[in-house]
C-alpha positions as CSV (number, residue, x, y, z in Angstrom):
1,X,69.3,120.0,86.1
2,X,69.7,119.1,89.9
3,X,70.7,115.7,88.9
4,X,73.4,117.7,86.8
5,X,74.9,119.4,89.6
6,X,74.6,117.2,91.7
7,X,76.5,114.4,89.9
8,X,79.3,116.8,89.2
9,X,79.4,117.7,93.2
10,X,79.7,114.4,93.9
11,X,82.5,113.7,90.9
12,X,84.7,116.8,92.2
13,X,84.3,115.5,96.3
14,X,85.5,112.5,95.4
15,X,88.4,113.7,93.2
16,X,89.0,115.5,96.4
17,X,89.0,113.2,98.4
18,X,91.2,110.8,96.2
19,X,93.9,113.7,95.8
20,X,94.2,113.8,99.9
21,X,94.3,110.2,99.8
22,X,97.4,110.1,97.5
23,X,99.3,112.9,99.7
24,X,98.4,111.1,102.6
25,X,99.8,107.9,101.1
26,X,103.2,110.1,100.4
27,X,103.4,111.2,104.1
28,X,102.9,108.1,105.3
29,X,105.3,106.1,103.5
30,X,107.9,109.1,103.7
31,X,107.6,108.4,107.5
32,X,107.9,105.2,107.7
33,X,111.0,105.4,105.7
34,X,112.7,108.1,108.0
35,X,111.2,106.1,111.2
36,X,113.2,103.0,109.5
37,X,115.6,104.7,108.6
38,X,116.4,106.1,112.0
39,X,115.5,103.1,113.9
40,X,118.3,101.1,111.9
41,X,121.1,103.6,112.0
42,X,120.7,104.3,115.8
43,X,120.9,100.3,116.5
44,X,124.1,100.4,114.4
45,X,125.3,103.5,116.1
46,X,124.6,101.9,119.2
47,X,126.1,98.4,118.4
48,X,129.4,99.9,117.2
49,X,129.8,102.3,120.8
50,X,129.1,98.8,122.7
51,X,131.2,96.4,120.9
């Protein structure tokens, strides 16, 4: 019976675990595209003010 709970413990910590993963996965790529994002439109912005 231990071996029971204990496998379905483990199962639902690492579904856990996996679900973070994935949101973390989101946030990081979502930042990376605003970061871009921004980076490229200020260099732009900047460009057209200087030239």
């Amino acid at each position: 019976m231990f071996r029971v709970v204990d496998g379905f413990k483990n199962m639902f910590l690492d579904l856990f675990s996996m679900g973070k993963g994935f949101l973390y996965g989101f946030v990081m790529i979502g930042l990376f595209i605003v970061i871009g994002t921004t980076l490229i439109y200020g260099t732009i912005l900047l460009y057209n003010l200087l030239f």
